[in-house]
N, C-alpha and C positions, 0 to 999 in steps of 0.2 A: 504494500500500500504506500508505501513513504517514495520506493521508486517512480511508483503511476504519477505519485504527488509533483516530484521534480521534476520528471518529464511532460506536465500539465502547465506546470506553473510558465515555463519559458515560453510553449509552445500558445498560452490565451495571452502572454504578451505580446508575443507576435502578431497574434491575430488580433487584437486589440490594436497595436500603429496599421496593422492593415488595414482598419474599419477607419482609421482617421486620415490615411494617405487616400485611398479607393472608395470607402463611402458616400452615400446621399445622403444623409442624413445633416441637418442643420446642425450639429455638431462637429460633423467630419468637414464640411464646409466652410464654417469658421475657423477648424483649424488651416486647411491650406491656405485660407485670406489668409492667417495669422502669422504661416510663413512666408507668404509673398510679399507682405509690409515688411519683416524681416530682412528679406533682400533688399526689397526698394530700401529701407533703412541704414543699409549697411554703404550700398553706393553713395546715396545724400550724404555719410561719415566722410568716406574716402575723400568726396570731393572738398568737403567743410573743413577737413582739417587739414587740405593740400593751401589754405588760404591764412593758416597762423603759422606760427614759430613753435617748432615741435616740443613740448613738454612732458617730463614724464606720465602726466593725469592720462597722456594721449594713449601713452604705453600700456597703462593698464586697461586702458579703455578695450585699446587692440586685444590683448587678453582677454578678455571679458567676453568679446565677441566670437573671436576664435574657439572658447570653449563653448561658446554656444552655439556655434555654428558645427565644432564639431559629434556634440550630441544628436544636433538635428540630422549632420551624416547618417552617423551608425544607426541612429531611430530608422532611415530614409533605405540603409541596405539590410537591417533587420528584416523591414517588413516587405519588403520584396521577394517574390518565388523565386525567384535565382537571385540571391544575395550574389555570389560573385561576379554575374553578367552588369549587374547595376554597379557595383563596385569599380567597374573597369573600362565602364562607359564614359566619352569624351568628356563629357559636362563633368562629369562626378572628378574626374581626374583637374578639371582646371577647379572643382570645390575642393580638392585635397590642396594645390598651390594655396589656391587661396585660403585657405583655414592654415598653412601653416606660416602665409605671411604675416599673418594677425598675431600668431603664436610668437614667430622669432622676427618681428620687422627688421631686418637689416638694413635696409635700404628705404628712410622714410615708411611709405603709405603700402611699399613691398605688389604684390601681383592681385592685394584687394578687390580691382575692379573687375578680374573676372567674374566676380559673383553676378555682374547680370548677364552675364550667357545662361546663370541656373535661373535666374528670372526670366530670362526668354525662352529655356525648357520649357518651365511651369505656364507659362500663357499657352505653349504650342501644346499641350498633353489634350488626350481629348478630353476627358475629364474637368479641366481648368477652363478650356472652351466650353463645354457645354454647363459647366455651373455659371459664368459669365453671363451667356444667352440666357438663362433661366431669372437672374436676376435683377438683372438689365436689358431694359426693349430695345435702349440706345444704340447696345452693343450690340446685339442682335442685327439690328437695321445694319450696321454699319460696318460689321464684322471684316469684311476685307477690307476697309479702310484704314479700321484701329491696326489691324494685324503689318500692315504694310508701314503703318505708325511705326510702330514698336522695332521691326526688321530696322526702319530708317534710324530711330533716335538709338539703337542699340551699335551699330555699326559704326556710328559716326562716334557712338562713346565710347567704343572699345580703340577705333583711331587715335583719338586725343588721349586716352591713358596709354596709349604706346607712346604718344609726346611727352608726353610729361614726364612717364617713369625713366626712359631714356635719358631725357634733359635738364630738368630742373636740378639736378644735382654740378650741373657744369656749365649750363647753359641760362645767364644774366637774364635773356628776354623772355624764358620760359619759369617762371615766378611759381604760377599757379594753376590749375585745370581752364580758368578763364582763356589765357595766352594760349594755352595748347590746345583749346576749343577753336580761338581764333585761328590758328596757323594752320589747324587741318579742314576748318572748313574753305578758306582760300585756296588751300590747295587742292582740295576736292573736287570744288567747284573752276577750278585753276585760274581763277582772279591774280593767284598770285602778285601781293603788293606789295614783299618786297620788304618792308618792316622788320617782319620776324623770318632770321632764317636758321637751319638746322647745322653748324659748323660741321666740318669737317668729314672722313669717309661713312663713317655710318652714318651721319645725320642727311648726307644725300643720298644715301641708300633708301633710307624710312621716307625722304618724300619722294620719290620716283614710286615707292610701294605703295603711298597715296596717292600719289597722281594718278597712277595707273589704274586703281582703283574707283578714284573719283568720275574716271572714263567711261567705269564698268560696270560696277556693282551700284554707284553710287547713282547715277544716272536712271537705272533700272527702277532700284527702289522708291525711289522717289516719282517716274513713272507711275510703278503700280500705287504709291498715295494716291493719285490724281486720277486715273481712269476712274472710268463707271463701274463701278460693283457690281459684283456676280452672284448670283444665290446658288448654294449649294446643293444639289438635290442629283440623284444619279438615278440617269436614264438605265428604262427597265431591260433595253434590248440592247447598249453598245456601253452602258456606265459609264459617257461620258459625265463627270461630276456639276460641272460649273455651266451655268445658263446666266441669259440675260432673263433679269426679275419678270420680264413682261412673256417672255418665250412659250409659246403653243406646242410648236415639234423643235425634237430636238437638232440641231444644227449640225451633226455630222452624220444621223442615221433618217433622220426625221419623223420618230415615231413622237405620236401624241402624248405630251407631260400633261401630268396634272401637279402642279406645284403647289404645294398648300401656300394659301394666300389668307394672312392675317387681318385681311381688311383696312379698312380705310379712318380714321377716327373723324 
């Protein structure tokens, strides 16, 4: 009996973070809002305290966070069916840098900023999408919008923390996440004026790797912000996914959609 016990006990824990990572329930729900504030929270840090003179309250700060981020890991590969496939997935690996820049910051604010790649997981899961739509009609309506949102302002801030963690330690004109916002969207957008530049070989290495980006990626995402929205719904005879809101037959097979239509207020 004492053995059943032990082997129960771990095993309703687990399934306990599974009902709160995987659940519907207004509890499970609130908890993944409660990690995704968490992320957003930890970026707003990274940035807030790239804009003071570092003191140790920041250090502990960074500790504070790192053990709590690190909890929410092992909570995160506990409760997964394959604890080691989640373990060793891309995201998870740039949340182990970043929990252990928080841990040992060597280098200022350290590789912090990748935590919103684990915030743009968490918007992308379908689960986080479909609790979203349930909550919000906004987002619902708008869904390719926001999502093209997020891809945009997540790209352009993982850009500028490549600036800054790069430069601000040797580089006068790059101060703070502000400057290194500025200097990658110029160059993105290839304005390029000239103000702020990246000395020396690796500092034109990193803006050639934005520019060329801002050609590519950048251009793209920013596109799909601005096009016309597509409603999701898959055709019953070719699965193409994505229609225009208004569409009858579908455009590559032309069988007749019935698209549930939420009506008009």
């Amino acid at each position: 009996m004492v053995g059943h016990g032990a082997e129960a006990g771990p095993a309703s824990f687990r399934l306990r973070l599974r009902y709160l990572y995987d659940g519907r329930t207004e509890e499970a729900r609130r908890f993944r809002y409660a990690i995704l504030s968490l992320d957003l929270a930890t970026v707003l840090f990274v940035i807030a305290t790239s804009f003071v003179q570092r003191h140790a309250w920041i250090e502990w700060v960074d500790v504070v966070i790192g053990v709590v981020l690190l909890v929410e890991f092992a909570a995160r590969v506990a409760a997964s069916r394959r604890p080691l496939g989640e373990a060793v997935r891309l995201t998870s690996l740039a949340d182990i840098v970043a929990i252990a820049s928080f841990l040992a910051p060597l280098a200022g604010e350290g590789f912090g900023f990748l935590r919103v790649v684990r915030t743009l997981r968490l918007l992308h899961t379908y689960r986080m999408a479909r609790m979203l739509r349930e909550d919000f009609p906004f987002f619902r309506r708008n869904e390719e919008a926001f999502l093209a949102a997020i891809h945009l302002s997540v790209f352009v801030f993982i850009m500028t923390a490549l600036v800054y963690e790069t430069q601000h330690a040797t580089n006068t004109e790059i101060a703070n996440y502000a400057d290194a916002l500025y200097f990658t969207v110029t160059a993105l957008t290839t304005t390029g004026f000239g103000d702020i530049t990246l000395p020396g070989t690796s500092g034109r290495l990193i803006s050639v790797v934005i520019m060329i980006a801002g050609v590519t990626l950048f251009l793209r995402l920013a596109r799909a912000l601005f096009r016309p929205s597509k409603v999701r719904f898959p055709c019953p005879t070719c699965g193409l996914l994505r229609h225009d809101p208004d569409a009858v037959h579908c455009k590559a097979c032309g069988t007749v959609l019935a698209i549930p239509d939420e009506g008009r207020d």
